[in-house]
C-alpha positions in Angstrom: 14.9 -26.6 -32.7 14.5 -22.9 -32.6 17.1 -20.4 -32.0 17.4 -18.8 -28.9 17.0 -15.3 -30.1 13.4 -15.9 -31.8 11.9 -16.6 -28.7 9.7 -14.4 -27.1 10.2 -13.2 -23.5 8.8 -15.0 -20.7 5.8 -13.7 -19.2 5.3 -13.2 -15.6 2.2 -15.1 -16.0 0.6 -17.2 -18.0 -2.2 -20.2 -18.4 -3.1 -22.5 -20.8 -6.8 -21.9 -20.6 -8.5 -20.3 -22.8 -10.8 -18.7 -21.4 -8.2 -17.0 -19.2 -7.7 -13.5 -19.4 -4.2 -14.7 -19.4 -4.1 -17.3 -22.0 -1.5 -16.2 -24.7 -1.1 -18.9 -27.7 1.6 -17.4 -29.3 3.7 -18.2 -26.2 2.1 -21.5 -25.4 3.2 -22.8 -29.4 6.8 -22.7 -28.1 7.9 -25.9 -25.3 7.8 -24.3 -21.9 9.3 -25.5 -18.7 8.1 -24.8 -15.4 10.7 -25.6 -11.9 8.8 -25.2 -8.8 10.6 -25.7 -5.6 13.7 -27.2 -7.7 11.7 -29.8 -9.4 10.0 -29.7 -12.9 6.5 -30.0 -13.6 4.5 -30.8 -16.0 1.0 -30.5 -14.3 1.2 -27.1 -14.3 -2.3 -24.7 -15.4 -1.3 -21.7 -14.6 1.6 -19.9 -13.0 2.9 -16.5 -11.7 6.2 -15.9 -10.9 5.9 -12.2 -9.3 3.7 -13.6 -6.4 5.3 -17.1 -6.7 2.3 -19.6 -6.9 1.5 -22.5 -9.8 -2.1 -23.7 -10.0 -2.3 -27.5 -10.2 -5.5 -30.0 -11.5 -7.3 -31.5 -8.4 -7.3 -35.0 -9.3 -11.5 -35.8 -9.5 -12.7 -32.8 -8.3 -15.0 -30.5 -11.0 -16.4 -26.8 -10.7 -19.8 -26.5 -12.3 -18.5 -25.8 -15.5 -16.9 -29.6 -15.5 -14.0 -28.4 -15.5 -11.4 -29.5 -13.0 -10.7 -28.0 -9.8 -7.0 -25.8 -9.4 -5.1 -26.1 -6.3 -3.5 -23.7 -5.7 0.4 -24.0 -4.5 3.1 -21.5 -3.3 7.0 -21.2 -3.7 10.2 -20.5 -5.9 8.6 -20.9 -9.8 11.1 -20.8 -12.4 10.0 -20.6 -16.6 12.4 -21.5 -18.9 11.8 -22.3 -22.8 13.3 -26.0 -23.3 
């Protein structure tokens, strides 16, 4: 496990495409968490804490890029490193 003071700080958003402007591997290689609305997810695509929103993967639904649709979803999100 890695000690807490290697870790990087949280950013205030982040996605785990990437072709996102907001992709950031170097963050992603470390196990993050993701509470929204008091329960944990692990669905989530994309997140911003600031404006408090988390995009979710519409079950069958594609763009025309084939990749799947994001819902989009808004309340209390909380990052942690587990």
């Amino acid at each position: 496990m890695t000690d807490k003071t290697d870790l990087p700080a949280i950013p205030d958003h982040l996605s785990i495409n990437p072709r996102s402007k907001f992709y950031n591997e170097e963050i992603l290689q470390h196990d993050i968490g993701v509470r929204f609305k008091g329960k944990e997810r692990n669905d989530v695509e994309e997140y911003c804490i600031s404006e408090g929103w988390i995009k979710t993967a519409a079950p069958k639904a594609l763009d025309r890029f084939g990749q799947p649709m994001l819902i989009k979803s808004k309340g209390e999100v909380e990052v942690f490193f587990r």
